[in-house]
ROSERO-26188 format. One record per residue (C-alpha): residue number from 1; residue in one letter; chain; x, y, z. Coordinates in pm, 1 decimal. Layout:
BEGIN
[atom NUM A A [X Y Z]];
...
REM end
This chain:
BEGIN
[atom 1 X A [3587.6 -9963.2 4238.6]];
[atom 2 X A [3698.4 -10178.7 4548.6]];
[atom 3 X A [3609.8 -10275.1 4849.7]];
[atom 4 X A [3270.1 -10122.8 4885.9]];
[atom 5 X A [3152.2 -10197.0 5296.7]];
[atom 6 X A [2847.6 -10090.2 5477.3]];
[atom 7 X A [3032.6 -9814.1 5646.9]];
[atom 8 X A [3219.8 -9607.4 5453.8]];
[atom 9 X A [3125.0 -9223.3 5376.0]];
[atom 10 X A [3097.9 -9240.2 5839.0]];
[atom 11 X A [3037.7 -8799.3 5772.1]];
[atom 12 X A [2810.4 -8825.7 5522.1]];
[atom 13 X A [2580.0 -9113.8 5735.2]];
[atom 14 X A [2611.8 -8910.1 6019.0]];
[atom 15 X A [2447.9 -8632.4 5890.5]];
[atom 16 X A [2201.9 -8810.3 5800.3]];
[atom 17 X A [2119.5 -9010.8 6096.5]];
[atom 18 X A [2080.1 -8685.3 6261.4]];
[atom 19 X A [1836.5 -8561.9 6028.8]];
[atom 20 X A [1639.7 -8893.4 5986.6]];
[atom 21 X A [1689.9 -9045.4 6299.2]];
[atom 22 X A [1781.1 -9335.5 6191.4]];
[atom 23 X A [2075.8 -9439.7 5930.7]];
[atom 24 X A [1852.6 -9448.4 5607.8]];
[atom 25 X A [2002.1 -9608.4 5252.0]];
[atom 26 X A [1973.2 -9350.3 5049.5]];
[atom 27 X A [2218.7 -9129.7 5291.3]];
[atom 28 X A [2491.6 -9429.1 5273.3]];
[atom 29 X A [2453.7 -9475.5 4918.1]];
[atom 30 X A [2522.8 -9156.8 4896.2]];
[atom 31 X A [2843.7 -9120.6 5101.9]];
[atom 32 X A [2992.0 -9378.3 4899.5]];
[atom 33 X A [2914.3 -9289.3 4574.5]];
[atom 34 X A [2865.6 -8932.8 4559.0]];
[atom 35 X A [2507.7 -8890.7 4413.4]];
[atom 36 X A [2200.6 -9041.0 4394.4]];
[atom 37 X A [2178.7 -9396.6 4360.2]];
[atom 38 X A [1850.8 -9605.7 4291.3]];
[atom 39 X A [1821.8 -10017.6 4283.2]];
[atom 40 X A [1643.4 -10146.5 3990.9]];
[atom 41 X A [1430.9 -10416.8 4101.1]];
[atom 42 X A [1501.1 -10718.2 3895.0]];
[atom 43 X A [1264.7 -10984.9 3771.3]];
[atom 44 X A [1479.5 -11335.6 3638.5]];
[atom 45 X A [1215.2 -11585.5 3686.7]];
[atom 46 X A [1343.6 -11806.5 3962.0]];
[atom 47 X A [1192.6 -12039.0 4129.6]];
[atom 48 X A [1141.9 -12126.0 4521.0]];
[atom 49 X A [1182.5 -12482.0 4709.6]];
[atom 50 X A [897.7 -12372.3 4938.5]];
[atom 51 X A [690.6 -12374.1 4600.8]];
[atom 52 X A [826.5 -12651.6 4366.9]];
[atom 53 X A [796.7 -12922.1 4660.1]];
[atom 54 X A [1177.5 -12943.8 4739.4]];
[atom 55 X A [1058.6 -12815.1 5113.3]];
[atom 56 X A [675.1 -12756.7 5065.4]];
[atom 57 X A [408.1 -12673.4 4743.4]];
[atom 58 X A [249.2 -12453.0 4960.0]];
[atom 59 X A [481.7 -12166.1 4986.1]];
[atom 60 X A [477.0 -11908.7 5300.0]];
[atom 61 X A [113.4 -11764.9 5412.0]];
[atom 62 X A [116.9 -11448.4 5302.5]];
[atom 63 X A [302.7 -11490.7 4920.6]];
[atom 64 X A [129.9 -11537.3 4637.9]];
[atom 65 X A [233.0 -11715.9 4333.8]];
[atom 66 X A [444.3 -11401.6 4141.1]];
[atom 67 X A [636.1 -11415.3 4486.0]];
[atom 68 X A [600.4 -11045.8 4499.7]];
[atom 69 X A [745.0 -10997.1 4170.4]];
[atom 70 X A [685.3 -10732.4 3875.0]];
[atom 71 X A [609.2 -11011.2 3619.7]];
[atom 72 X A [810.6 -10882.3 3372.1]];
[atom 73 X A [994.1 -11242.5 3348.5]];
[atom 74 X A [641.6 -11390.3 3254.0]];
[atom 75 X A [611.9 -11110.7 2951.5]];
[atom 76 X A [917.5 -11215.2 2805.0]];
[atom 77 X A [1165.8 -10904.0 2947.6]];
[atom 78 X A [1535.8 -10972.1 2947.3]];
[atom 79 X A [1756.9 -10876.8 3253.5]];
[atom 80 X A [1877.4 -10618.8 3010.9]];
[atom 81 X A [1539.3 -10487.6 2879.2]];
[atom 82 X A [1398.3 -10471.1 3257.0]];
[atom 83 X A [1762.6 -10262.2 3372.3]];
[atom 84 X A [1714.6 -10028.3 3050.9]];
[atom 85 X A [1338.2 -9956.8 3096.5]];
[atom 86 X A [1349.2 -9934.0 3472.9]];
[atom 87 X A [1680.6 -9659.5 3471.5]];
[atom 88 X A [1533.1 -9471.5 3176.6]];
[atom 89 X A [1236.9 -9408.0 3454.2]];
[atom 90 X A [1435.9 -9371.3 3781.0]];
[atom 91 X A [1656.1 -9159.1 3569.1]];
[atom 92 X A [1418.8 -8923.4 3497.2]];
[atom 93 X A [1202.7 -8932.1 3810.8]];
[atom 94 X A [1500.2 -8928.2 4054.8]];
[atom 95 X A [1778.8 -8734.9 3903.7]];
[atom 96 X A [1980.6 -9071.9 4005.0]];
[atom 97 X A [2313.8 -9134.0 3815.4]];
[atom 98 X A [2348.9 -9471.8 3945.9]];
[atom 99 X A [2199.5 -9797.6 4012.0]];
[atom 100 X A [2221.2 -10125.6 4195.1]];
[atom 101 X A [2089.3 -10419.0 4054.8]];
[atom 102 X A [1810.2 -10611.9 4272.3]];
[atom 103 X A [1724.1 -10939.9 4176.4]];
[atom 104 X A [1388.8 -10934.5 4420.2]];
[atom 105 X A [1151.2 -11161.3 4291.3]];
[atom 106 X A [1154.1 -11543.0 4452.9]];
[atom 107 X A [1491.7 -11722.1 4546.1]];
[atom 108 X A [1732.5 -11530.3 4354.5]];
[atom 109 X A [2037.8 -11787.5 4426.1]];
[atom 110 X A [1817.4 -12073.8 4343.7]];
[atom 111 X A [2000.1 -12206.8 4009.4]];
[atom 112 X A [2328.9 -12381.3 3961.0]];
[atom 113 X A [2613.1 -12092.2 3987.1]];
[atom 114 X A [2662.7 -12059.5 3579.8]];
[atom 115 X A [2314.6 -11955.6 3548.4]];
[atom 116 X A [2379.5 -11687.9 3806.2]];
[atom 117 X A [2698.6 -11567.2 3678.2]];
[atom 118 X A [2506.1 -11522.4 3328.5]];
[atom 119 X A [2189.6 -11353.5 3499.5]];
[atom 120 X A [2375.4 -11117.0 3727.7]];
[atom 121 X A [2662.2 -11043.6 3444.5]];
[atom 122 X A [2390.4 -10931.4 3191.9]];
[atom 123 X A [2237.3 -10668.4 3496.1]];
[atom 124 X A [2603.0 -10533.8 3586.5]];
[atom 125 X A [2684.0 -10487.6 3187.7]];
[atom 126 X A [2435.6 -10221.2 3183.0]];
[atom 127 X A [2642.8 -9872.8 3198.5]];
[atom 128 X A [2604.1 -9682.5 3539.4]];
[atom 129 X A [2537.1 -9990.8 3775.8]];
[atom 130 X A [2774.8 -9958.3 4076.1]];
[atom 131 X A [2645.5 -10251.2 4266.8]];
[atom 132 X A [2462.8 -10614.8 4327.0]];
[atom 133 X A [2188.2 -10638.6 4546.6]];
[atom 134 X A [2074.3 -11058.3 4520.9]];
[atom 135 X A [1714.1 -11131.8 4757.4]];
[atom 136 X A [1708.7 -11489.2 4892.6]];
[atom 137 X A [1704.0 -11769.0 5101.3]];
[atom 138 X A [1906.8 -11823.7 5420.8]];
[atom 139 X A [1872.7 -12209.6 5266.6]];
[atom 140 X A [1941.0 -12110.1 4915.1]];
[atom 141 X A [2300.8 -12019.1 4962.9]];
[atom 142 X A [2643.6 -12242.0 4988.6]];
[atom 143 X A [2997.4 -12165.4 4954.1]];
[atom 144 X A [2987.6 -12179.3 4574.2]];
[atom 145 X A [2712.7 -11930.6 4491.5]];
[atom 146 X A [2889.1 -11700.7 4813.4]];
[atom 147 X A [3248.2 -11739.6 4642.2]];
[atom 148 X A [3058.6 -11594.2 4324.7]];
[atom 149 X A [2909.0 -11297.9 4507.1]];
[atom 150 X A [3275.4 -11246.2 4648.0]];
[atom 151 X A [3384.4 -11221.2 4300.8]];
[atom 152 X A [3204.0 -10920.2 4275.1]];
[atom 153 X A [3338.0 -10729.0 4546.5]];
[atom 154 X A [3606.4 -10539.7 4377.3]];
[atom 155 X A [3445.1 -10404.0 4135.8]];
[atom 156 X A [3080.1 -10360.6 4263.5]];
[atom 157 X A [2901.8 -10274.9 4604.3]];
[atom 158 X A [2755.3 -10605.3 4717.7]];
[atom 159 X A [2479.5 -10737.0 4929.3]];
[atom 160 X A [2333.0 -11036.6 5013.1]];
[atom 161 X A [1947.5 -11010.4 5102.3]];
[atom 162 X A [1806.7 -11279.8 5340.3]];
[atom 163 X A [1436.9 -11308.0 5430.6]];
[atom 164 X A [1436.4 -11431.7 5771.9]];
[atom 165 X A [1139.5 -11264.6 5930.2]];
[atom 166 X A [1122.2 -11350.4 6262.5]];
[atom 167 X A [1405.1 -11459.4 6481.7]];
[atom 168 X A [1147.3 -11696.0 6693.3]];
[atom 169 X A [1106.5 -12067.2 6519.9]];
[atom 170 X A [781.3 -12093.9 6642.0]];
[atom 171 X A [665.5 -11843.8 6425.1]];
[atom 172 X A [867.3 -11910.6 6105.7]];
[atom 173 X A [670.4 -12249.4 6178.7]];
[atom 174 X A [359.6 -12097.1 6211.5]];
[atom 175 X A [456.9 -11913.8 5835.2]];
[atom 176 X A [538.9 -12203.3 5651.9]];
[atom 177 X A [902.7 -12058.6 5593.3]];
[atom 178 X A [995.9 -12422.2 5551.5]];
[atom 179 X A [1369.9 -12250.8 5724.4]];
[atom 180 X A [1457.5 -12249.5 6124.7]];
[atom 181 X A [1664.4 -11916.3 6266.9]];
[atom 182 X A [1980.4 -12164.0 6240.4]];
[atom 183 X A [1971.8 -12146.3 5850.0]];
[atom 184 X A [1940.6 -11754.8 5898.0]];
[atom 185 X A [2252.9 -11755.8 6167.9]];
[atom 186 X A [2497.2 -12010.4 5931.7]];
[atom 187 X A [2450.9 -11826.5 5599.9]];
[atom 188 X A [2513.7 -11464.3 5778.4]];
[atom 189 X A [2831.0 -11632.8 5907.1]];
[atom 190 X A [2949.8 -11760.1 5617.4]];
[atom 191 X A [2839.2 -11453.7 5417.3]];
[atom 192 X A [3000.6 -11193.5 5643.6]];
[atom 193 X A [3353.7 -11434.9 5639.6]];
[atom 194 X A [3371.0 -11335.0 5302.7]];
[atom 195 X A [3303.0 -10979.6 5388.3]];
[atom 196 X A [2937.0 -10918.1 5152.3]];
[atom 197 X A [2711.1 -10738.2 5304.6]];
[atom 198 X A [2399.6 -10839.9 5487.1]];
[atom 199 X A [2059.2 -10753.3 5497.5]];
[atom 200 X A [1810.7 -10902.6 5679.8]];
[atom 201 X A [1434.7 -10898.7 5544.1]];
[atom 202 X A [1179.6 -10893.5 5885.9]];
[atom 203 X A [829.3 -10899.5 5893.7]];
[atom 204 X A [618.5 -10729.2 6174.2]];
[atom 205 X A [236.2 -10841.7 6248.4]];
[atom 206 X A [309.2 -11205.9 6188.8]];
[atom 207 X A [54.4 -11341.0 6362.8]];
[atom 208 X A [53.1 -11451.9 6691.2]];
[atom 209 X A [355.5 -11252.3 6729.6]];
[atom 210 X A [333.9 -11042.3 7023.7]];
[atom 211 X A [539.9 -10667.5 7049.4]];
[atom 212 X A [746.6 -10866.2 7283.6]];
[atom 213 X A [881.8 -11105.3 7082.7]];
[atom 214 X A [903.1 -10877.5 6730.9]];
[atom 215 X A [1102.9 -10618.5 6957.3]];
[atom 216 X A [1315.8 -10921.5 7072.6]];
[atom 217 X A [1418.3 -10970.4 6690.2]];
[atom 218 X A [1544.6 -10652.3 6686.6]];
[atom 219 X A [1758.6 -10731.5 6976.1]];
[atom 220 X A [1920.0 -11032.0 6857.0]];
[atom 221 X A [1961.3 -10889.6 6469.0]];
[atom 222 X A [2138.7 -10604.3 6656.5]];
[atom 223 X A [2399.8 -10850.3 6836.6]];
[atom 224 X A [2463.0 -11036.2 6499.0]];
[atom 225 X A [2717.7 -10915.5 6246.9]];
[atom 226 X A [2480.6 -10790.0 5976.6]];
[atom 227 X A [2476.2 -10471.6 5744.3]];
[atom 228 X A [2147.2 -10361.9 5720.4]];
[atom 229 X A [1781.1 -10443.7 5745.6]];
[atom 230 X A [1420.5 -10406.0 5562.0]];
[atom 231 X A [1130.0 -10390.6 5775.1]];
[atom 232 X A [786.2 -10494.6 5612.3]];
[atom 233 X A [459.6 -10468.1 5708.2]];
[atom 234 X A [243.2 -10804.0 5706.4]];
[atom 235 X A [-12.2 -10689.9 5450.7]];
[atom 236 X A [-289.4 -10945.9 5301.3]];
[atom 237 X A [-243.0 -11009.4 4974.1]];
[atom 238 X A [-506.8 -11175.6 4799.8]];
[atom 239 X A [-488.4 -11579.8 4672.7]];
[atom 240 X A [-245.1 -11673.1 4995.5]];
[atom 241 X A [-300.1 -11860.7 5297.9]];
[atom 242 X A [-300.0 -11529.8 5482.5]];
[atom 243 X A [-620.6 -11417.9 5270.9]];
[atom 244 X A [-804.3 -11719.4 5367.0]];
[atom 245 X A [-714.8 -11698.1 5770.1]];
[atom 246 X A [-821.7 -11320.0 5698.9]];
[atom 247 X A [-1166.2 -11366.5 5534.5]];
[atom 248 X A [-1232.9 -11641.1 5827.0]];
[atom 249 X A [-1142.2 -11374.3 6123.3]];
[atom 250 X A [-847.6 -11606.6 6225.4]];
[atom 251 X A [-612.5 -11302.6 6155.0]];
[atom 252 X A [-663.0 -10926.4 6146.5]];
[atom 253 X A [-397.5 -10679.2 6078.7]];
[atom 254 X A [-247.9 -10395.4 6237.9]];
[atom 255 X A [-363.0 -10054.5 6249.1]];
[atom 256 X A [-127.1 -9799.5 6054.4]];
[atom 257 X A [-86.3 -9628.4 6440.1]];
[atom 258 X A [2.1 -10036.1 6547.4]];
[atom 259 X A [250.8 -10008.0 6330.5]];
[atom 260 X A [402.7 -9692.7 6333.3]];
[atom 261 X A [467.7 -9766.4 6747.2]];
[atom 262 X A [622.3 -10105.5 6660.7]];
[atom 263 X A [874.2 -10021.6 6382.8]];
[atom 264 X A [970.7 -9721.3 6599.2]];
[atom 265 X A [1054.3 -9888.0 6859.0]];
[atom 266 X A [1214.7 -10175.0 6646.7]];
[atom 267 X A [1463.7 -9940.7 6534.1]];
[atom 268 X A [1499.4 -9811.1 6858.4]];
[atom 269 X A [1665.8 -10135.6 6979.9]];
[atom 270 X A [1893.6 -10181.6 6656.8]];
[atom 271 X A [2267.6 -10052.4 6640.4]];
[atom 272 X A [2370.4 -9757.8 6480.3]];
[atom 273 X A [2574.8 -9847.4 6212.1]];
[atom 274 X A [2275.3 -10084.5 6032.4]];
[atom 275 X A [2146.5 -9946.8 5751.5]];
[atom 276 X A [1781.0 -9930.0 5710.1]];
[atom 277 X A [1699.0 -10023.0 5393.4]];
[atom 278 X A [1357.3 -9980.2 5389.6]];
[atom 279 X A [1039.8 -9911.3 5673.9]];
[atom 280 X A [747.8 -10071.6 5512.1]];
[atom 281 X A [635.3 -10258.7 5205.8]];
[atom 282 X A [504.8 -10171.0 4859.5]];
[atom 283 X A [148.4 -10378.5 4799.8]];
[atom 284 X A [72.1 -10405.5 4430.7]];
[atom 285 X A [-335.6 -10229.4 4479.3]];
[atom 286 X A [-486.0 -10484.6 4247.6]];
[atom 287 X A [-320.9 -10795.7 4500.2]];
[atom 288 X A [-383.0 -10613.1 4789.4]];
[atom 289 X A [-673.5 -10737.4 5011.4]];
[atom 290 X A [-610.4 -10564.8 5334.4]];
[atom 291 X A [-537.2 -10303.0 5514.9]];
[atom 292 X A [-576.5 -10062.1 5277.7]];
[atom 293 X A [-384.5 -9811.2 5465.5]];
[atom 294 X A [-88.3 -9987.0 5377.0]];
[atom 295 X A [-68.3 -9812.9 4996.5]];
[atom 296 X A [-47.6 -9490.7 5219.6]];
[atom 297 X A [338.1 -9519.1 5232.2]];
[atom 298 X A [454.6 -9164.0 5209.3]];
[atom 299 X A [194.5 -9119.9 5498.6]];
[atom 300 X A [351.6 -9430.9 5695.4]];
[atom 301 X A [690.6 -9274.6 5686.9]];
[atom 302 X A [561.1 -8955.6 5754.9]];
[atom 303 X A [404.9 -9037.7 6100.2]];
[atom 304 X A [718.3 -9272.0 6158.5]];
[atom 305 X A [953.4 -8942.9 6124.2]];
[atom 306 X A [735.7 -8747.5 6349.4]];
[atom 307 X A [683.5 -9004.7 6630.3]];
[atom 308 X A [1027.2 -9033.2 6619.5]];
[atom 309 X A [1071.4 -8679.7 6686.1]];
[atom 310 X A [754.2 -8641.4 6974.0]];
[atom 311 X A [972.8 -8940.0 7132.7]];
[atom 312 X A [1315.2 -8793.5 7082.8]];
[atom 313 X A [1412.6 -9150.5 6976.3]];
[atom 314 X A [1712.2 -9258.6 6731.7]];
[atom 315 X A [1829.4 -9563.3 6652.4]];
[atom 316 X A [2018.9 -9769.0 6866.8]];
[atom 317 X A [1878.5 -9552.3 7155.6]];
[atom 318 X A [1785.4 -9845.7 7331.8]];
[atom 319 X A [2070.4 -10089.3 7220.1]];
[atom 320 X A [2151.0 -10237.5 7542.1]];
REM end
């Protein structure tokens, strides 16, 4: 394998994007691989400077203290055990052939480089994973750990996963990020100079955040050189910051038709080739505090395909 990009397989994703509407993952994965491919969400037990007091001990409003993670780490599960169980069951429930490992849980580049290597080596040593899919920091990343990523590359599809959120500093303030949209610009550069793929992690219904300014993120992810994006919906999950501005009516969420408009038009304004990685978020029901809607997500998709249809919009319609 060499020299996996974010647009290869250009007859394949074009087929798709005019079926979808937009240039979905599981189309691209596709065109480059042949069949279906599935990421295995990863749990290695990393920490966070916006938890451990390297930035802040308070972490960002709406994440709890498993920083959205399975908890298999905390029961003991290797990188191997979680990467056998969870392709055993994607095996049988997708069909899928091949996987991508996701380390998702916390600041997945937040360890000294060895560490990594021996965390990431143990998920690509299980047989049928084609690729390396590493959630972080913007301000987690340097030119070792990138170099190490890069080292990848030949052999594995690779992609770097940045939670930035909001392109507006006033609101990654407002979050607690503890990270400015600077960090977020500097580590795509450098990232993208080695030629890894980028996705960018954005939230909509942060609060305060008008449609304005969440539609201007859009715009100025689509004018950066990134890969591909995840769009989440702000969801209150219980024990955070978030819950307790919730419970005290200093925040209420938006409506399932709220956000159905908003990510439509979102993608609307972002350029073709980016690869949507994913359109809303997957609340764990026992965390979940509000709005319940949000565990509706084949129903969230749904009315996102079909309001993109009433509207005759694609994305990148509006790229301009």
């Amino acid at each position: 394998m060499t020299g996996f990009s974010a647009g290869q397989g250009i007859w394949t994703i074009w087929a798709g994007f005019m079926q979808n509407r937009y240039n979905d993952l599981n189309t691209y994965l596709r065109s480059i691989f042949g069949c279906r491919v599935q990421k295995i969400t990863l749990d290695a037990g990393m920490g966070c400077p916006n938890r451990d007091g390297t930035i802040s001990d308070a972490g960002c409003i709406y994440c709890n203290r498993k920083g959205s993670g399975t908890g298999a780490h905390a029961l003991g599960k290797s990188i191997a055990d979680q990467a056998e169980e969870a392709k055993r069951a994607l095996s049988r429930r997708y069909k899928a052939k091949k996987f991508i490992a996701y380390f998702q849980s916390y600041t997945n580049t937040y360890a000294p480089p060895a560490r990594l290597k021996a965390l990431y080596d143990q998920a690509l040593a299980i047989d049928g994973m084609v690729g390396l899919s590493v959630g972080t920091r913007p301000d987690c990343i340097d030119d070792e750990k990138l170099d190490l990523l890069a080292d990848y590359m030949d052999r594995y599809l690779v992609w770097a996963e940045y939670g930035l959120q909001s392109a507006h500093d006033a609101t990654l303030r407002k979050i607690n990020r503890g990270h400015d949209f600077a960090a977020f610009e500097k580590a795509v550069k450098e990232t993208r100079r080695r030629k890894i793929n980028v996705c960018a992690h954005v939230i909509l219904g942060l609060p305060g955040e008008t449609e304005k300014e969440m539609i201007e993120t859009a715009k100025t992810l689509s004018a950066m050189d990134i890969n591909g994006i995840k769009i989440h919906l702000l969801y209150v999950v219980r024990g955070t910051v978030l819950h307790d501005w919730y419970k005290q009516g200093l925040y209420r969420c938006l409506t399932q038709d709220q956000y159905v408009e908003l990510t439509c038009r979102f993608l609307a304004r972002l350029r073709k080739d980016i690869v949507i990685q994913r359109l809303t978020g997957d609340p764990h029901p026992g965390e979940l505090a509000a709005p319940q809607w949000a565990t509706d997500k084949a129903g969230t998709l749904e009315r996102i395909r079909r309001t993109m249809e009433e509207r005759d919009f694609r994305q990148g319609i509006f790229d301009k």
